[in-house]
Structures are given as structure tokens and as C-alpha cells.
C-alpha positions in Angstrom: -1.5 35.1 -16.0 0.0 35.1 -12.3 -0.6 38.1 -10.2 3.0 37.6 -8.8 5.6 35.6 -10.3 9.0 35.2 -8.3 12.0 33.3 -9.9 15.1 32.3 -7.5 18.2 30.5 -8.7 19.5 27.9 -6.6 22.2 25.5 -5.6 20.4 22.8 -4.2 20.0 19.2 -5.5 16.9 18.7 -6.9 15.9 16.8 -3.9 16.6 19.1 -1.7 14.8 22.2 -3.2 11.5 19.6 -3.1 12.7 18.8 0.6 12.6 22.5 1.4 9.7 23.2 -0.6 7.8 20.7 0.9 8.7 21.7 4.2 7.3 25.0 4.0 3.9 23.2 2.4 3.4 21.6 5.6 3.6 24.5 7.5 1.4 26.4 5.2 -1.6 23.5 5.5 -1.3 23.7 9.0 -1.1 27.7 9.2 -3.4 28.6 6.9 -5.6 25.6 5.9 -3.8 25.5 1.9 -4.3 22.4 0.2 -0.9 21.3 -1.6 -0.3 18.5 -4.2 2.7 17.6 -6.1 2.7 16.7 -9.8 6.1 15.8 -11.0 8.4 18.7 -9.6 5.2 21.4 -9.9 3.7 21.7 -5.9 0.2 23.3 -6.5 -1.4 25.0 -3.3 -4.8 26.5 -3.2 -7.1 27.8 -0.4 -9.8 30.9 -0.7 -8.6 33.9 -2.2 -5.0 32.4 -3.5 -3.7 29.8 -5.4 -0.7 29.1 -7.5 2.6 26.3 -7.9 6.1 26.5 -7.4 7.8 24.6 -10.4 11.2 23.1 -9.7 14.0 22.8 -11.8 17.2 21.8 -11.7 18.7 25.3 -10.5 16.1 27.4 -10.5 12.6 27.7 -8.5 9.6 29.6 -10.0 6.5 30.7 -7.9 3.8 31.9 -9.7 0.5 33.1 -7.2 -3.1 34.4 -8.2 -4.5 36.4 -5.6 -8.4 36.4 -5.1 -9.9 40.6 -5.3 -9.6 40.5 -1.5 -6.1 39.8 -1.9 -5.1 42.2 -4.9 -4.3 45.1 -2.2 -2.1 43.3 -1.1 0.3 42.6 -3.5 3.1 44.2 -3.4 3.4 43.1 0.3 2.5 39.8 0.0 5.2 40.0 -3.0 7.9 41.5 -1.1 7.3 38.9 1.9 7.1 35.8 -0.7 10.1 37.2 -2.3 12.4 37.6 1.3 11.2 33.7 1.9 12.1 32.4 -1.6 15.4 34.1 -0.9 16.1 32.5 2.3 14.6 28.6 1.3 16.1 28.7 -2.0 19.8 30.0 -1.2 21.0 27.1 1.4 18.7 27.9 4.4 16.1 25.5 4.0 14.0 27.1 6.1 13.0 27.2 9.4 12.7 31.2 9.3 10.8 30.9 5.8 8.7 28.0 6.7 7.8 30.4 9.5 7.0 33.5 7.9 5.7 31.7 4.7 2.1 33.4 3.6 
């Protein structure tokens, strides 16, 4: 079971949520050294102390992230911080300010 799990409905096409979403895993390799992968319309990121995927469908984006016990302090901030992103990417912004302050 996820530590946090964050659902946003959208209005983007399919391929633009995955644009979006992919956006912000490029600047999360580069920021913080996450691996990503895509399988289907599931993106998968993983990198010491948290891991999780952000599962697309048509409408609706759901982030589910385990957080490592150096992590679990945090989570109601990184949760509230995750949550203001998701907002912002999913709801016709896609993204510069969340693929900025994505963590």
C-alpha cells in the first residue's frame, strides 16, 4: 500500500497528460537522480528512499508514492507539495511551475 496516493481529474487528451507527465520526469532525473520508465500509460520512478507510478487514464491521473523511513516524516509535506503540483500539471498548466517544484 502507497504511503501517499493523490488522484486529479483532468481535461487533457491522453497525449497530453503523458506529455506533461513526462515533462516533469525529465526534470525529476535531472534534479534528483530518479530513474523513470514508462509501461503502457503507468510512468514508474524510483531513486533511494521513494518510489512509486503515476497511472494515466483517460480523465483522470493517479500517483501513488512509497516513501523510504527517512522519508515517512515527511509526509504530509511532501503530500501537500505533490498534491499543489498535480493540481497545476493536471488542470491545463502543463507545467513549467510544477516541473519546477516537482519532489
Amino acid at each position: 500500500m502507497a504511503d501517499i496516493t493523490l488522484v486529479e481529474d483532468h481535461a487533457l487528451s491522453m497525449d497530453g497528460a503523458r506529455a506533461a507527465a513526462q515533462k516533469v520526469a525529465d526534470q525529476m532525473t535531472a534534479d534528483y537522480e530518479m530513474t523513470c520508465s514508462w509501461e503502457g500509460d503507468v510512468l514508474s520512478f524510483k531513486r533511494s528512499g521513494v518510489s512509486g507510478t503515476l497511472a494515466l487514464t483517460e480523465g483522470r491521473a493517479q500517483l501513488d508514492i512509497n516513501l523510504g523511513f527517512m522519508l515517512k516524516g515527511f509526509r504530509s509535506k511532501i503530500e501537500e507539495q505533490v498534491g499543489r503540483n498535480m493540481r497545476k500539471l493536471f488542470n491545463g498548466d502543463a507545467g513549467q511551475d510544477a516541473s519546477k517544484d516537482a519532489a
